[in-house]
C-alpha positions, 0 to 999 in steps of 0.5 A: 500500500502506497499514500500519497498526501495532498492538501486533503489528505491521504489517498491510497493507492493500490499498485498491480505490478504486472511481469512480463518477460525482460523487456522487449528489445526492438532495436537489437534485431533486423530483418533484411529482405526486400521492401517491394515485392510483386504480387505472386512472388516469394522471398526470403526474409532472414534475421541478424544477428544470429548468435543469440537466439533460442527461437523465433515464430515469424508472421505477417502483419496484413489487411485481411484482403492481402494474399501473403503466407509464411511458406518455410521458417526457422530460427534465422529465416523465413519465405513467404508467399506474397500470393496473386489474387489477393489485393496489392498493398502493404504488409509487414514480415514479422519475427517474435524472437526469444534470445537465450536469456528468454528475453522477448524481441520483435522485429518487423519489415514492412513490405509493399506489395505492386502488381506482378511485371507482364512478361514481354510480348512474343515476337510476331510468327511467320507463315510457314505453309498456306494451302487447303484452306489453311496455314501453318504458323511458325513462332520467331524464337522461344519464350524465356525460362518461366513464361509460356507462349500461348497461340490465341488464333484470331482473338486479339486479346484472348488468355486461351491456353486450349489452342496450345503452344508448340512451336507451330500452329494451324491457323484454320479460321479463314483469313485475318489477323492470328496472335500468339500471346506470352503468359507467367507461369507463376503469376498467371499474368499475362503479356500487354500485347501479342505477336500477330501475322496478318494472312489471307488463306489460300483454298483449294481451288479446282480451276477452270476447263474450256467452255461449251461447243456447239458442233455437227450430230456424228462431229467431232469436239475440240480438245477440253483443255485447262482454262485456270489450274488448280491451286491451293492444293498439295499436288493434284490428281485427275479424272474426267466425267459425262453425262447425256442429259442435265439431269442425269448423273455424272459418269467416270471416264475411265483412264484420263488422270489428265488436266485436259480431255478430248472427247471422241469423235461421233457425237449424237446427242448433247453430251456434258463434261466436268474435270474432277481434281484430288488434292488436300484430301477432297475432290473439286470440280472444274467449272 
């Protein structure tokens, strides 16, 4: 019991002492790690000096909308995960440190939290092959370790990883604008822009044969000859068909595996010709 006197007199005063272990010594440690940090990055965070410690439990100090974990601890250091998906902003890497006279320290690196780097764009791909009604796309170079190169096909700004990203890619959506963008592997954040290539792609296309004739009944036609050649094919196979009336149906002629036909002589009715051309895997026929 403890008086203290004043004019009025004596007032007792009850004095709660309360214990606690040696006083907290805040200046006698240090973390050391980095002070900004993108988020969905890890990181070190290491105590000093060492010599003295008993035991250390790290934490994070944090607002609840921030991603950030100790992933692996011990007496002088510490990861932690500053994960993505979570609100950038600021958090502190904390040490709770016993040394070995069980005096009690603490230790804090604030930490600022900023929005993981885009990987760099890929560069734009070339056109390796264009026939059949599609091309075949070629990336210019690879991606960096830690980064994949995502092909998009003709959405601009698209973040599809089911069209692959191998080295090569089929642009089979007609013609325009194909892009191939990068994307993090560990932040999941993808590149600003795109490699593009803008294409026309080329169809399979069967030609053209000679026009119509009129000749004389028993006469003898001129030679069916190659108007237009087939293009945008793989290489290209023949065969010649007739008929006797609009409607009726189209006969093989056999053995004619040529780009143009003459037909026999003798004719005694009106006869139609059509040239069927094989390639990229279907037959077209000329007009």
């Amino acid at each position: 019991m403890l008086s203290i006197y004043n004019k009025i007199g004596a007032i007792p005063l009850l004095m709660l002492l309360l214990w606690f272990p040696n006083e907290s010594v805040w200046s006698q440690y240090t973390i050391s790690g980095p002070s900004t940090v993108a988020e969905g990055s890890s990181h070190n965070y290491s105590l000093s000096p060492t010599g003295s410690i008993s035991s250390v439990t790290w934490d994070i100090f944090k607002h609840s909308s921030v991603n950030a974990s100790i992933t692996s601890q011990n007496n002088t250091s510490a990861i932690v995960y500053f994960g993505d998906g979570g609100t950038t902003g600021s958090a502190g890497v904390v040490a709770n440190i016993w040394d070995i006279g069980s005096n009690y320290h603490f230790a804090n690196r604030p930490v600022t939290i900023t929005p993981p780097a885009p990987p760099s764009d890929p560069g734009n791909p070339t056109v390796n092959n264009n026939e059949c009604g599609s091309a075949t796309l070629t990336r210019s170079g690879s991606p960096p370790s830690g980064v994949t190169w995502y092909w998009q096909g003709r959405a601009s700004s698209g973040t599809s990883t089911s069209l692959g990203s191998g080295s090569s890619y089929t642009a089979n959506e007609g013609s325009g604008t194909y892009y191939i963008r990068a994307r993090d592997n560990n932040t999941g954040v993808w590149s600003t822009g795109s490699g593009s290539i803008n294409i026309t792609i080329i169809n399979f296309s069967a030609g053209s044969i000679s026009g119509n004739q009129t000749i004389c009944y028993g006469g003898d036609p001129s030679t069916l000859g190659n108007s237009s050649s087939p293009s945008g094919g793989d290489g290209y196979s023949y065969h010649w068909e007739q008929k006797e009336s609009a409607s009726g149906n189209w006969l093989i002629i056999p053995g004619n595996p040529y780009p143009t036909f003459d037909p026999p002589s003798g004719l005694t009715t009106d006869t139609w010709y059509r040239r069927g051309v094989t390639s990229c895997g279907q037959t077209k026929y000329s007009s």
